[in-house]
TORMAR-753602 format. One record per atom (N, C-alpha, C): residue in one letter; atom name; residue number from 1; x, y, z. Coordinates in Angstrom, 2 decimals, decimal comma, padded with zeros to 5 digits. Layout:
N
code  site  pos  xx  yy  zz
a  CA  NUM  X  Y  Z
...
***
This chain:
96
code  site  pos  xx  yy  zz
x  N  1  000,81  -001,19  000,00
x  CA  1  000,00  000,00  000,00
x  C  1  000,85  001,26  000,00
x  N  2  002,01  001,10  000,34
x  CA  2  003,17  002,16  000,62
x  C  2  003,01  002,89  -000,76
x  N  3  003,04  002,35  -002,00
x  CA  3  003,02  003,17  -003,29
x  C  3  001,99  002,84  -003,91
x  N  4  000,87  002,77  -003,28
x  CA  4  -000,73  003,38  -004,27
x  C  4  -000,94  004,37  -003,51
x  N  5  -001,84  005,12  -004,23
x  CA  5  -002,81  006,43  -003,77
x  C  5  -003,46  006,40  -002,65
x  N  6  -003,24  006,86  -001,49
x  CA  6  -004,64  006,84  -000,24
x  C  6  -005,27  007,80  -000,50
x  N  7  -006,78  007,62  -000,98
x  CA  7  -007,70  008,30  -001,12
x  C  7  -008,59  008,77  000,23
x  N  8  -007,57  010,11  000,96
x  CA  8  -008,04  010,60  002,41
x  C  8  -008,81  011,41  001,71
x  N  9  -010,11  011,24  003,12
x  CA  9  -011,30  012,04  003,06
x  C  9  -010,87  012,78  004,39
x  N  10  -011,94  014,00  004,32
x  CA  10  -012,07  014,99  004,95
x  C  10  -013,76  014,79  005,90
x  N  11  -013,93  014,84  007,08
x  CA  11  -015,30  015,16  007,31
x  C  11  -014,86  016,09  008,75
x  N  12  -016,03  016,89  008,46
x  CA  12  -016,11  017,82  010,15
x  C  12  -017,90  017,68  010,47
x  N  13  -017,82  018,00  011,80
x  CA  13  -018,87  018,07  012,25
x  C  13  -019,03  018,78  013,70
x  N  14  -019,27  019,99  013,39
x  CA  14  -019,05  021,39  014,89
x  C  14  -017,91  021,40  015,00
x  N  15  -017,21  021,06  016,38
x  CA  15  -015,70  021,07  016,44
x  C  15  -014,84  019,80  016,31
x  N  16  -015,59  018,71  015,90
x  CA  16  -014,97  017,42  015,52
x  C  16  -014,46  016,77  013,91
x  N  17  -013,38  016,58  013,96
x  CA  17  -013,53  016,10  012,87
x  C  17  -012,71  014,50  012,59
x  N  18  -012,60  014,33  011,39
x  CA  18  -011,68  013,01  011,34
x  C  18  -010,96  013,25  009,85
x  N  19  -009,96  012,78  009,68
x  CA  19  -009,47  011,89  008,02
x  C  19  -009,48  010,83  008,30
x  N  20  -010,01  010,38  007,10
x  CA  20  -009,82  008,68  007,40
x  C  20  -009,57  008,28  005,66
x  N  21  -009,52  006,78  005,61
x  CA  21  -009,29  006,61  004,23
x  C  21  -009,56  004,87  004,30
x  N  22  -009,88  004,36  003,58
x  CA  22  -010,23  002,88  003,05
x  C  22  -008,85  002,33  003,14
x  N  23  -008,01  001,46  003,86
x  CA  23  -006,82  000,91  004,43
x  C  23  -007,23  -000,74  004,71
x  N  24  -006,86  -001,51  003,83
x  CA  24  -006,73  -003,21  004,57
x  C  24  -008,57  -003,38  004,37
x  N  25  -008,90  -004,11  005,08
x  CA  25  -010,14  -004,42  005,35
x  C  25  -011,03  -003,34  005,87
x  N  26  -010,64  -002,18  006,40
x  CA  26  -011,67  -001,00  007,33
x  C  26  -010,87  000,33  007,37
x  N  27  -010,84  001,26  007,85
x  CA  27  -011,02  002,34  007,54
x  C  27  -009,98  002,80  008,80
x  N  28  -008,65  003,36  008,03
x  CA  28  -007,71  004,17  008,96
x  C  28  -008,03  005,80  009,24
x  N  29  -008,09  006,01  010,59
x  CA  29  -008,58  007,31  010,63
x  C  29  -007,87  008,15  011,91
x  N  30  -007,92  009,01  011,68
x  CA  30  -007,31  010,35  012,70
x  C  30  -008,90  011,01  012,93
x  N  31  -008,68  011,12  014,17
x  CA  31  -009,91  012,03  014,65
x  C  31  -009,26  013,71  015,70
x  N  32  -009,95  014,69  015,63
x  CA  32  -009,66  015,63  016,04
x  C  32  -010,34  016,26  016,53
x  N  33  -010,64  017,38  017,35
x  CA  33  -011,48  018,73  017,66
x  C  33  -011,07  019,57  018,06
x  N  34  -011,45  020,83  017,62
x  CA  34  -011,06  022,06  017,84
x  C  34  -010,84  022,71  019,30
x  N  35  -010,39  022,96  019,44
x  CA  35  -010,33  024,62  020,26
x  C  35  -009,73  025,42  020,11
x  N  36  -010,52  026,46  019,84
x  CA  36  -010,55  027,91  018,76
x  C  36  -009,72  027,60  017,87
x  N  37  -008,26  028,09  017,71
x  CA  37  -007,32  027,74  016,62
x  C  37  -006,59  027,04  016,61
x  N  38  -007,03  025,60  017,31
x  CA  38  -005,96  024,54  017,84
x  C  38  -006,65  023,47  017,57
x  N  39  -006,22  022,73  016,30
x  CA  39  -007,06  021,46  016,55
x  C  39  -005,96  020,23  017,34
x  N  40  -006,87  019,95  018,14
x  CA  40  -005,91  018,63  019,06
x  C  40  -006,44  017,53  018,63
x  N  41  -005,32  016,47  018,30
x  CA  41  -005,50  015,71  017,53
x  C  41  -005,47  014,57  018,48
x  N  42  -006,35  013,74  018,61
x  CA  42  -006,60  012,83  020,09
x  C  42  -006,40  011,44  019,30
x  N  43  -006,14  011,01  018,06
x  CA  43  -007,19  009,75  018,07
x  C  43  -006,36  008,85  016,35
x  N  44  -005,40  008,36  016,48
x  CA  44  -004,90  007,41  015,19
x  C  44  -004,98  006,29  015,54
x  N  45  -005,87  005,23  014,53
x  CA  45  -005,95  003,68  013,96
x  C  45  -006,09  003,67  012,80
x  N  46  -005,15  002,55  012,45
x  CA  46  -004,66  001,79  011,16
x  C  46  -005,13  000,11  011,46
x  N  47  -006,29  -000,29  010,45
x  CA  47  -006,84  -001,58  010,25
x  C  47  -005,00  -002,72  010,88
x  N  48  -005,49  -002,94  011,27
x  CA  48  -004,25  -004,69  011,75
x  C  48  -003,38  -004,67  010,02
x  N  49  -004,08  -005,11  009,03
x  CA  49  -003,47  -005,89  008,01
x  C  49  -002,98  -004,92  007,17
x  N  50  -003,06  -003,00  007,32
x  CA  50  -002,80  -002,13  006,95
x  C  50  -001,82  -001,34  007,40
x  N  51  -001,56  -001,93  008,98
x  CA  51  -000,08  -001,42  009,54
x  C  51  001,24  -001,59  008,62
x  N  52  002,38  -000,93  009,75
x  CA  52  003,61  -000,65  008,98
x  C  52  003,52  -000,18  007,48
x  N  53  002,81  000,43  007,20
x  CA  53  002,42  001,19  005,59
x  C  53  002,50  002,32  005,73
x  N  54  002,67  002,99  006,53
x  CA  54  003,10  004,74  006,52
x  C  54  001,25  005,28  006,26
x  N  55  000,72  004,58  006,68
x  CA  55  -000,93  004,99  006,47
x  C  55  -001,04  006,15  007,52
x  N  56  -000,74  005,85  008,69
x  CA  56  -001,44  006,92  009,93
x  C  56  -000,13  008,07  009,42
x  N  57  000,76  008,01  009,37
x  CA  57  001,79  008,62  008,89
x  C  57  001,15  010,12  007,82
x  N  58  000,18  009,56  006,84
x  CA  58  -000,01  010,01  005,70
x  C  58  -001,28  010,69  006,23
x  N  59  -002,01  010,02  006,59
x  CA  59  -003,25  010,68  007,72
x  C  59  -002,97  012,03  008,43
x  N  60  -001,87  011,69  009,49
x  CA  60  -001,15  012,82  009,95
x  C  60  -000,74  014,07  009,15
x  N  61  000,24  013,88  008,10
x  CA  61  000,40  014,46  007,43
x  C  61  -000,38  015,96  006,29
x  N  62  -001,60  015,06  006,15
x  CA  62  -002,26  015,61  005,51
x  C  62  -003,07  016,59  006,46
x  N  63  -003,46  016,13  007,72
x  CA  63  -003,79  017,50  009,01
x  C  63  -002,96  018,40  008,63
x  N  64  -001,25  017,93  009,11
x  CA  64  -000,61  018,84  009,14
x  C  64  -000,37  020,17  008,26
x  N  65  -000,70  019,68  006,84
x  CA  65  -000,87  020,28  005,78
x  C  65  -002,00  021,29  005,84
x  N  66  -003,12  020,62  005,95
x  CA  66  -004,11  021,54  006,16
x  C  66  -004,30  022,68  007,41
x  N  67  -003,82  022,53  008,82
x  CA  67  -003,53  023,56  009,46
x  C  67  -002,86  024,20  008,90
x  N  68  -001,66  024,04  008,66
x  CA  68  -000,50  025,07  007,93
x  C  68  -001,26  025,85  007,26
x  N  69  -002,28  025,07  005,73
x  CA  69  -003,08  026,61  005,30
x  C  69  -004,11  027,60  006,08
x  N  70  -004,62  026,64  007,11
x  CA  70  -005,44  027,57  007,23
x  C  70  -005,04  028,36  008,55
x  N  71  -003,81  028,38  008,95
x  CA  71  -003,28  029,26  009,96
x  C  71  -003,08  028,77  011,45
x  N  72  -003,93  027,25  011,71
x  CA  72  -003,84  026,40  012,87
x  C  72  -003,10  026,63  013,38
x  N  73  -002,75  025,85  015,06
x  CA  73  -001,49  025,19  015,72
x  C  73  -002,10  023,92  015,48
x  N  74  -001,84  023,15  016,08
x  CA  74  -001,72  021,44  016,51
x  C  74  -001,53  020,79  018,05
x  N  75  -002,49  020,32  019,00
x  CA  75  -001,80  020,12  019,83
x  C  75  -001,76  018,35  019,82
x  N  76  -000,85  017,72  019,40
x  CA  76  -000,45  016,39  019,03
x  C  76  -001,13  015,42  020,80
x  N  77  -001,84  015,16  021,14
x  CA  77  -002,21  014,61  022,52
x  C  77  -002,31  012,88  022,14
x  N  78  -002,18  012,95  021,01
x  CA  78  -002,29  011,29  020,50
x  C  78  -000,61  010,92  020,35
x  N  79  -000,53  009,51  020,98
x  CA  79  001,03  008,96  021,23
x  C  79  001,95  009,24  020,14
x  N  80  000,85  008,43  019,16
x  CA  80  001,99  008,30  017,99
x  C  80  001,90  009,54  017,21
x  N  81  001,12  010,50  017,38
x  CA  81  001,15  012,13  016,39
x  C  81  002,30  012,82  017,20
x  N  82  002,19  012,83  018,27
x  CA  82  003,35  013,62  019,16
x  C  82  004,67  012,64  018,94
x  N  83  004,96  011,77  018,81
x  CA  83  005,87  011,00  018,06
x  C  83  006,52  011,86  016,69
x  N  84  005,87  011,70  016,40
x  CA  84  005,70  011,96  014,86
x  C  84  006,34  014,00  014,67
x  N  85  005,65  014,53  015,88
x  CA  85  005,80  015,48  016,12
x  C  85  007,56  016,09  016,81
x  N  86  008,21  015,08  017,43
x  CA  86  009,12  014,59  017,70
x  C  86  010,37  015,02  016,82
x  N  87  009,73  013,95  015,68
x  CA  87  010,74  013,33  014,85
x  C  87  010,77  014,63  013,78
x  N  88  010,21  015,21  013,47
x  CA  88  009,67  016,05  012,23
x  C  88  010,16  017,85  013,01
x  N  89  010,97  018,27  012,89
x  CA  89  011,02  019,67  013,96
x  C  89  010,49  020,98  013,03
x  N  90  010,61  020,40  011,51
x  CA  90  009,72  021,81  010,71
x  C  90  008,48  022,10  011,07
x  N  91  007,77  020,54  011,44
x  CA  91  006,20  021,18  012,39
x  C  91  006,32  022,27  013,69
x  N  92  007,53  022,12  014,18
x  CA  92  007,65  022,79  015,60
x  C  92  006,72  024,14  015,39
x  N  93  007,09  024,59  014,55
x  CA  93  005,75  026,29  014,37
x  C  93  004,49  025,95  014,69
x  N  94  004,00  024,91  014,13
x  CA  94  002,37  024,19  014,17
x  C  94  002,20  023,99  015,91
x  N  95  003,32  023,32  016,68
x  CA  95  002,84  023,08  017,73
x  C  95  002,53  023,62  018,83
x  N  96  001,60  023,81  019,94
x  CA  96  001,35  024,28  021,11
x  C  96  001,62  023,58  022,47
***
């Protein structure tokens, strides 16, 4: 899965939202919610047979992307996003 397309979706709903995307058998997803200009990102699973694929990776990513345009921070409260957050120090601007 590492080199096909993940076709991430977008959904919000008030201050919640998720990406998720069709991964293995079910559906890898990041979940989030706002406060005010901070979305905190609480919440990554990757289907069992869809791990080690850089899936939640790409999930992540694509948040990250999208705060950046629209002026966000990030507060990474999920293990492996603050991981991720870690490893990556060009996000450091994004974070709170």
């Amino acid at each position: 899965m590492a080199d096909e397309t993940l076709d991430i979706q977008h959904e919000k709903r008030g201050d919640n939202g998720r990406y998720w995307a069709l991964a293995g058998d079910g559906e890898a997803e990041l979940t989030y919610r706002m406060r005010g200009d901070v979305m905190v990102i609480d919440h990554t699973f990757t289907p069992p047979e869809a791990r080690g694929k850089n899936v939640a990776q790409r999930l992540v990513e694509r948040a990250v992307d999208e705060a950046r345009e629209s002026g966000l921070k990030i507060d990474p409260v999920c293990p492996y996003v603050a991981k991720l957050f870690q490893r990556r120090p060009e996000w450091a601007p994004l974070h709170v």
